[in-house]
C-alpha positions in Angstrom: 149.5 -129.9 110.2 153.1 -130.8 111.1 153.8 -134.6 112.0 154.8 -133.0 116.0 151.4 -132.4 116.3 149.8 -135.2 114.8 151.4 -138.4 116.7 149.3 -140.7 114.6 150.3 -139.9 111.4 153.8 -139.8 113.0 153.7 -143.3 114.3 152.3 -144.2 110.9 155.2 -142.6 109.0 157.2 -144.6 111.7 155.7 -148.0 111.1 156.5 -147.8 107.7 160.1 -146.2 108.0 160.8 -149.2 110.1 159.1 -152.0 107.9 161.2 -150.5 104.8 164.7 -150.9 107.3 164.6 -153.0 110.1 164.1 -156.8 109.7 162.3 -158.2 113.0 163.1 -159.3 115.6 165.7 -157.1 116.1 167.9 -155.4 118.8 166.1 -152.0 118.8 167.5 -148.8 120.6 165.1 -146.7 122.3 167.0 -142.8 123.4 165.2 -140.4 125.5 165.9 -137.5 127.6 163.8 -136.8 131.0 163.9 -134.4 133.4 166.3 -135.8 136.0 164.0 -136.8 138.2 163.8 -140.3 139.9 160.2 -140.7 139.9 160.4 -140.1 135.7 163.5 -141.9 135.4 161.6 -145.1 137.6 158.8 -144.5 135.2 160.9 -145.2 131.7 162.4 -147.8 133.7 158.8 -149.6 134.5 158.1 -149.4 130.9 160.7 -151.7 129.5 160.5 -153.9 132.9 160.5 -157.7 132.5 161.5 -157.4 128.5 164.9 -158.1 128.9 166.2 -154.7 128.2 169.7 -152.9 128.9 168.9 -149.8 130.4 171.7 -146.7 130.2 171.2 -143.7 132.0 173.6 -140.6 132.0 173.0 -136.8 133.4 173.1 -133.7 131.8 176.5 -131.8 132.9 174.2 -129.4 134.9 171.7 -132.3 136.0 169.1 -131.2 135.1 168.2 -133.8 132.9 168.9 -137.4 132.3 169.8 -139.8 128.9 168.0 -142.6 128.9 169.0 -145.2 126.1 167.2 -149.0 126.6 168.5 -151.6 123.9 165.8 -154.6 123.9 164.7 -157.3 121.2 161.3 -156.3 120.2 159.2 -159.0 117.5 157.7 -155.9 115.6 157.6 -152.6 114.5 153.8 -152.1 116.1 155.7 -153.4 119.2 158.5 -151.0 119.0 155.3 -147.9 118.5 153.8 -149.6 121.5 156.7 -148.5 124.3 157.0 -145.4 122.2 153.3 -144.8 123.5 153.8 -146.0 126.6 156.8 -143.7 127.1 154.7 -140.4 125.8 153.0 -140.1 129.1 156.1 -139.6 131.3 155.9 -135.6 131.9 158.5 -134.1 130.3 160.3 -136.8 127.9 161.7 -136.1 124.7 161.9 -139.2 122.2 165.1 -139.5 120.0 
């Protein structure tokens, strides 16, 4: 079974990756593309709300979909899998 279709072993793989790299807390860069529509886009938004995040967004050239890229200080790697769960239920995102 493929890590795609297995998000806990791919969080896992994750958790390490970051412990191995990333010292915490650290300025951590979140990228994900959503479907531009405001309701999803209000959603990402609401998931990084009151953390002190920078939130970029940017539209496809068609429109069709949006970049969202949200820089925040986060104190851990489980922290950082956290908003990636969080984020997984917004219909039609795609994680960088």
């Amino acid at each position: 079974m493929s890590l795609k279709n297995d998000p806990e072993a791919f969080y896992a793989k994750l958790k390490i990756q970051l412990e191995e790299t990333t010292q915490f807390p650290t300025l951590y860069m979140y990228k994900f593309i959503v479907p531009s529509s405001e309701e999803k886009i209000k959603q990402v938004h609401q998931i990084f709300d009151n953390i002190g995040a920078v939130i970029d967004t940017k539209k496809s050239s068609k429109g069709t979909y949006t970049s969202v890229s949200i820089t925040v200080n986060m104190k851990s790697a489980d922290a950082v899998i956290e908003k990636y769960k969080e984020a997984s239920v917004v219909e039609g995102i795609i994680s960088l």
